[in-house]
DSSP file (Angstrom, degrees, kcal/mol; ACC not computed):
  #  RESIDUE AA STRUCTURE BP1 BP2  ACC     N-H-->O    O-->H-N    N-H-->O    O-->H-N    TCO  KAPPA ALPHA  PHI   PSI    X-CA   Y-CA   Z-CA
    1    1 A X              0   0    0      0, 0.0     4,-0.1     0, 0.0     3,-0.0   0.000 360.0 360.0 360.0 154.5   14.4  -12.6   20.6
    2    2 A X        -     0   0    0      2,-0.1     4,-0.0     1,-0.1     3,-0.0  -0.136 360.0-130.9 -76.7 172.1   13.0  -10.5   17.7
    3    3 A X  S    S+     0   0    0      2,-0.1     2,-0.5     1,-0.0    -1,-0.1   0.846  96.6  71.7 -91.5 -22.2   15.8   -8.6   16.1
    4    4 A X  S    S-     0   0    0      4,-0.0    -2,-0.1     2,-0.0     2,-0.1  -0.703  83.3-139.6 -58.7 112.9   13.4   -5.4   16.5
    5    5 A X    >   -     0   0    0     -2,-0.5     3,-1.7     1,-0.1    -2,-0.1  -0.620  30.5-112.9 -86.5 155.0   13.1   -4.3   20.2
    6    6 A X  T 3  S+     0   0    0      1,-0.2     2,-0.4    -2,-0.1    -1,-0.1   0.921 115.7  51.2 -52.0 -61.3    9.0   -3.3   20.5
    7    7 A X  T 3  S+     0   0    0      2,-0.1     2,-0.3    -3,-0.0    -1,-0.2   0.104  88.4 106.3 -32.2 -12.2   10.3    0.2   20.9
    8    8 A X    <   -     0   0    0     -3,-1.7     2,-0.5    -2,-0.4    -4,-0.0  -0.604  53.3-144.1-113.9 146.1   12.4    0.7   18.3
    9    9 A X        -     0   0    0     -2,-0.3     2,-0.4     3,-0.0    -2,-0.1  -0.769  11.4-131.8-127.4 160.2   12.2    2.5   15.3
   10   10 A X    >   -     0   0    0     -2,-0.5     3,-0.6     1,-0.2     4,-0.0  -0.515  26.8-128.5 -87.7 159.9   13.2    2.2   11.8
   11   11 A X  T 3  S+     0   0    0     -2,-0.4    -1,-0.2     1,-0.2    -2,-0.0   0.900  83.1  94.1 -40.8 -44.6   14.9    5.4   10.2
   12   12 A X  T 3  S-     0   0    0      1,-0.2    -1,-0.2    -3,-0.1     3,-0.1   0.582  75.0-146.9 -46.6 -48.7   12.9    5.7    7.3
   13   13 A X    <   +     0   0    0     -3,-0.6     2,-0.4     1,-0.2    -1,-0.2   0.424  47.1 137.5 117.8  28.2   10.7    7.8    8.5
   14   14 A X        -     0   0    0      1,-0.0     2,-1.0     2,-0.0    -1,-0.2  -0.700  45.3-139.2-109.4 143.7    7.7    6.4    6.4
   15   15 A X    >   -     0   0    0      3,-0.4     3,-5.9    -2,-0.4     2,-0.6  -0.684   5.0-160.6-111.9  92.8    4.3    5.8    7.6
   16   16 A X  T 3  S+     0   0    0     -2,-1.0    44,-1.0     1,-0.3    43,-0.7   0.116  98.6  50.7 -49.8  20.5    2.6    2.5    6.4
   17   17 A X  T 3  S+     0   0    0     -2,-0.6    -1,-0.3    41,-0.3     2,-0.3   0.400 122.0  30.5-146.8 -41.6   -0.7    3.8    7.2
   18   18 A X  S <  S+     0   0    0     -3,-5.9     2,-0.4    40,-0.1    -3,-0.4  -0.713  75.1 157.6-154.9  72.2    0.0    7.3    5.1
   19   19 A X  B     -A   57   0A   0     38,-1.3    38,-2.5    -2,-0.3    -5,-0.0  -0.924  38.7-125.0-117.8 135.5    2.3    6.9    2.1
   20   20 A X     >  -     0   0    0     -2,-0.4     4,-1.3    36,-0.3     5,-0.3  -0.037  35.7-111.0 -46.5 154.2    2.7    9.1   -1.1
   21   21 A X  H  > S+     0   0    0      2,-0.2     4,-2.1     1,-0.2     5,-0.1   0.855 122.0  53.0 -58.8 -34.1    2.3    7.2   -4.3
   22   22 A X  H  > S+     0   0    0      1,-0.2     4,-2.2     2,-0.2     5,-0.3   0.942 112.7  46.9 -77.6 -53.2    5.6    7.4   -5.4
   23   23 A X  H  > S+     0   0    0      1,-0.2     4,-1.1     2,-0.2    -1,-0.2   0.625 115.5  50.1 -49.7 -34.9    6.6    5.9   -1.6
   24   24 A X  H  X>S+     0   0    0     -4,-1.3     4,-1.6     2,-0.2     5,-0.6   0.816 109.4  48.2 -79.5 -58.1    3.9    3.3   -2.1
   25   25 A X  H  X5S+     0   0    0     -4,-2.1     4,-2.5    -5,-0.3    -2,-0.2   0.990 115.6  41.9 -50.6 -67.9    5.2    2.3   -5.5
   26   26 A X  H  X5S+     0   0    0     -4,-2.2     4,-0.8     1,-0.2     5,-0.4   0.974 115.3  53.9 -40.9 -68.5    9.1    2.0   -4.3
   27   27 A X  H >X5S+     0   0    0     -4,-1.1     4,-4.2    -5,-0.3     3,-2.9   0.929 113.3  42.4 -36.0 -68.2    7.9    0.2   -1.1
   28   28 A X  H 3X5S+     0   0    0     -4,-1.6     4,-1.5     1,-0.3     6,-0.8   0.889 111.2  49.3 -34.2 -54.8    5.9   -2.4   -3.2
   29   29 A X  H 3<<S+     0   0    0     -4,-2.5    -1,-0.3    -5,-0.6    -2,-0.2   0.675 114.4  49.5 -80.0  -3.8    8.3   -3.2   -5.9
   30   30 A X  H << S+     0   0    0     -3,-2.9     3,-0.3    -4,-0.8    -2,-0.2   0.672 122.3  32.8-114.6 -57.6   11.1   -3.8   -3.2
   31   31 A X  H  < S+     0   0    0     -4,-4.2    -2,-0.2    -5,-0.4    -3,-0.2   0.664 121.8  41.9 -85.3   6.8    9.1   -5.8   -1.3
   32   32 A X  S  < S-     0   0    0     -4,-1.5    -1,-0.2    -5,-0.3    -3,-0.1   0.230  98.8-123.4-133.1   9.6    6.8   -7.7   -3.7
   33   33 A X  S    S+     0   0    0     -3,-0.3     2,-0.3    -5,-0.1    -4,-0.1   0.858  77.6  85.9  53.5  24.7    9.5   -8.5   -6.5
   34   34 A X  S    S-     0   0    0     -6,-0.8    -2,-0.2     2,-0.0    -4,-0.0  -0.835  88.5 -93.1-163.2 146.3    8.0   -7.1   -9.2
   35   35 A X        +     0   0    0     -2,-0.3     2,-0.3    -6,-0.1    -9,-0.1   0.117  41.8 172.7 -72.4 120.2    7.9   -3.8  -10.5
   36   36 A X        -     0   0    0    -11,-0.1     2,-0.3   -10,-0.0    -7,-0.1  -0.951  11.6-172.9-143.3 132.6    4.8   -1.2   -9.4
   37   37 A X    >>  -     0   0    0     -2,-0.3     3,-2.4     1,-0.1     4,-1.5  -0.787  41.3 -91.1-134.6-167.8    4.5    2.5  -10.3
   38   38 A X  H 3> S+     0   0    0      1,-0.4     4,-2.2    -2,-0.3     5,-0.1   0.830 119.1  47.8 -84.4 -35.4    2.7    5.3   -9.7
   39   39 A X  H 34 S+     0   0    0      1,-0.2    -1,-0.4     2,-0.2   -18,-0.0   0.046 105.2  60.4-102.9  59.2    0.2    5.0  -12.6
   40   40 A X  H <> S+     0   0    0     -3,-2.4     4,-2.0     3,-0.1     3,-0.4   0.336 110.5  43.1-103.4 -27.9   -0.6    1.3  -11.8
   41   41 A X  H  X S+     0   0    0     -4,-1.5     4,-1.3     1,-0.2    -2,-0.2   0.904 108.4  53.3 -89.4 -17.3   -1.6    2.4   -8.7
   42   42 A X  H  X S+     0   0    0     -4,-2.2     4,-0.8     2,-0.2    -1,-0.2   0.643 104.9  55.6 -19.7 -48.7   -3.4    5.3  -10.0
   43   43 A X  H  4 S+     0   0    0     -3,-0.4    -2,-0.2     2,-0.2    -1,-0.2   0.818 116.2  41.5 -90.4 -52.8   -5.3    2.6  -12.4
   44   44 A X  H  X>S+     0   0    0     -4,-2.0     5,-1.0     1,-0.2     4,-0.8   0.758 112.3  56.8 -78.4 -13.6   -6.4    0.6   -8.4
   45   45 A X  H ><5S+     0   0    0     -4,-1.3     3,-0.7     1,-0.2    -1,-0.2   0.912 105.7  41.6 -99.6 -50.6   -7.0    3.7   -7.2
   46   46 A X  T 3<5S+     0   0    0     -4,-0.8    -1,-0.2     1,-0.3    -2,-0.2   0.192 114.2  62.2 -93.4  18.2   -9.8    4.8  -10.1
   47   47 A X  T 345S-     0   0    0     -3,-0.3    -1,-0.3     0, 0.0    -2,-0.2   0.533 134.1 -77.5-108.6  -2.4  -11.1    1.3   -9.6
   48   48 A X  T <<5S+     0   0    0     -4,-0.8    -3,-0.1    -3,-0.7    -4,-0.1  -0.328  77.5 148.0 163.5 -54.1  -12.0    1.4   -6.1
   49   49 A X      < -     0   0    0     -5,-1.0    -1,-0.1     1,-0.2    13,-0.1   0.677  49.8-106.5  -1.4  99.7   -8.9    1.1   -4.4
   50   50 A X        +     0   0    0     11,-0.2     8,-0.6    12,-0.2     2,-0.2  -0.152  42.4 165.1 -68.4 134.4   -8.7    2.8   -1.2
   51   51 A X  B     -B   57   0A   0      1,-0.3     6,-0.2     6,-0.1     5,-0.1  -0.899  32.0 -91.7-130.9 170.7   -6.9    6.0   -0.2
   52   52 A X        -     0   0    0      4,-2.2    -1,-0.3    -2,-0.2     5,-0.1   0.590  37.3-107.0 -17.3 177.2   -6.6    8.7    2.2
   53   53 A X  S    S+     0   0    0      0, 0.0    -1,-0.1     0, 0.0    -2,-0.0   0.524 122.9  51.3 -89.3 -29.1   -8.3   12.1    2.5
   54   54 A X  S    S-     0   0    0      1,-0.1   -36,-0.0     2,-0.0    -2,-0.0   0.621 126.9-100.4-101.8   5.9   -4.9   13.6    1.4
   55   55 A X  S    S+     0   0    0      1,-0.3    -1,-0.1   -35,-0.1   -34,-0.0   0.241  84.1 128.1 114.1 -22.6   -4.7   11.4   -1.5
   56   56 A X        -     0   0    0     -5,-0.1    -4,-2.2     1,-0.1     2,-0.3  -0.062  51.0-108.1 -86.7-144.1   -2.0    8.7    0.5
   57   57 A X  B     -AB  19  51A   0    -38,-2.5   -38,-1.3    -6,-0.2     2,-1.0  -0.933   3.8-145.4-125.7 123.2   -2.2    4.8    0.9
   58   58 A X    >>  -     0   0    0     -8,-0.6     4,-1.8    -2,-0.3     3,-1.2  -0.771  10.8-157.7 -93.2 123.6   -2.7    2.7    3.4
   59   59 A X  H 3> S+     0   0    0     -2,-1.0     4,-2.3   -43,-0.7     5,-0.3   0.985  94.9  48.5 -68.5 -45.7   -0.7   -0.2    2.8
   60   60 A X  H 3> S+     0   0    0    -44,-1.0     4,-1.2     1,-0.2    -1,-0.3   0.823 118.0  43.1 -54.4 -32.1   -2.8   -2.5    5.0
   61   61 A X  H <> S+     0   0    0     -3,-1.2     4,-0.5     2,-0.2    -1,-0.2   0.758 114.4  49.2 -51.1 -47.6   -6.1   -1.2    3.2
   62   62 A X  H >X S+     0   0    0     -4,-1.8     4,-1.2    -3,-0.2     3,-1.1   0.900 107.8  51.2 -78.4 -35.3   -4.7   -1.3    0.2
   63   63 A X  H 3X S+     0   0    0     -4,-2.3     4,-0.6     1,-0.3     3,-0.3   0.812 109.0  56.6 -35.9 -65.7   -3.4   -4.9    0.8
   64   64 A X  H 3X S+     0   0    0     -4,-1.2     4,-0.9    -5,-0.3    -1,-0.3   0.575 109.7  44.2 -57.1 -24.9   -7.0   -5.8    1.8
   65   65 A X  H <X S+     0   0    0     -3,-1.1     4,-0.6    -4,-0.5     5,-0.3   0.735 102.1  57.6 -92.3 -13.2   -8.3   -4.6   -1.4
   66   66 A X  H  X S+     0   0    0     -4,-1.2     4,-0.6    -3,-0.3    -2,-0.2   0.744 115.9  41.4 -75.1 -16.2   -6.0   -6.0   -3.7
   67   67 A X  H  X S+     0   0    0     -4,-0.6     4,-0.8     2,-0.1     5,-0.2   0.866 118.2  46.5 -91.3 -45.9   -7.2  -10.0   -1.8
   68   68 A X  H >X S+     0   0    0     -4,-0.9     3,-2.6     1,-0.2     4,-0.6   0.678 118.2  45.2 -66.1 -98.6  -11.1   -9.0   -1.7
   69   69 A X  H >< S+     0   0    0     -4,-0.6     3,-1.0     1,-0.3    -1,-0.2   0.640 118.0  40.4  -6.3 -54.5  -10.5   -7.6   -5.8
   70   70 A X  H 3< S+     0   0    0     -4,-0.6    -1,-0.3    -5,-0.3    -2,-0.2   0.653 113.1  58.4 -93.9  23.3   -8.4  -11.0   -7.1
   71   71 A X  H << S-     0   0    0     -3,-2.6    -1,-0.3    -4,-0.8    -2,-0.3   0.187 119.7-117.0-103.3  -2.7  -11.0  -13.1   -4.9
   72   72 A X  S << S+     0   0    0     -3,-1.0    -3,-0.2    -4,-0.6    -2,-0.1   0.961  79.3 129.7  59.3  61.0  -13.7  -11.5   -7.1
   73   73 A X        +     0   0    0     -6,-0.1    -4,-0.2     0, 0.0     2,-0.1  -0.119  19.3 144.5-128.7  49.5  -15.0  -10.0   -4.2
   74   74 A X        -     0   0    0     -6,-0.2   -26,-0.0    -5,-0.2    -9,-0.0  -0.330  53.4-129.7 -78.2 145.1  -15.3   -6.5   -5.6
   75   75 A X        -     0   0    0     -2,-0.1    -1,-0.1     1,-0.1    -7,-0.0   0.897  26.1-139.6 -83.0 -25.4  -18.4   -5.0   -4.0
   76   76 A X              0   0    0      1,-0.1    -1,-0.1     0, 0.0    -2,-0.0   0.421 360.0 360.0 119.3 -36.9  -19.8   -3.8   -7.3
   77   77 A X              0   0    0      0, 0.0    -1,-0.1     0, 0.0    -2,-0.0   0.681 360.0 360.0 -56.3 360.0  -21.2   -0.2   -6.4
């Protein structure tokens, strides 16, 4: 059995769908073992990267651009 009940929620109170940069950054660098901050994502961001309307990150978007990008499947426009 998962150690997560479907119901259950974690404390954090962060929403992978709608994260600050600085929240984005931490998350990233914790889970991806190397080091990301706010103006690297700044740098994906003013190259196509996708964000919000209020400016956060969707980790799952972003995720999806960072495979299409190092698969040289940047659209280009």
């Amino acid at each position: 059995m998962s150690e997560l009940a479907p119901n259950s929620e974690r404390k954090t109170g962060l929403d992978p769908k709608a994260l600050a940069l600085a929240e984005a950054a931490r998350m990233l660098s914790a889970a991806g073992g190397q080091r990301v901050d706010v103006p690297m994502l700044e740098a994906d961001i003013a190259a196509g990267a996708p964000v919000n309307l209020d400016g956060t990150i969707n980790l799952i978007h972003y995720a999806a651009w960072l495979v299409r990008e190092a698969a040289g499947g940047g659209r280009g426009d």
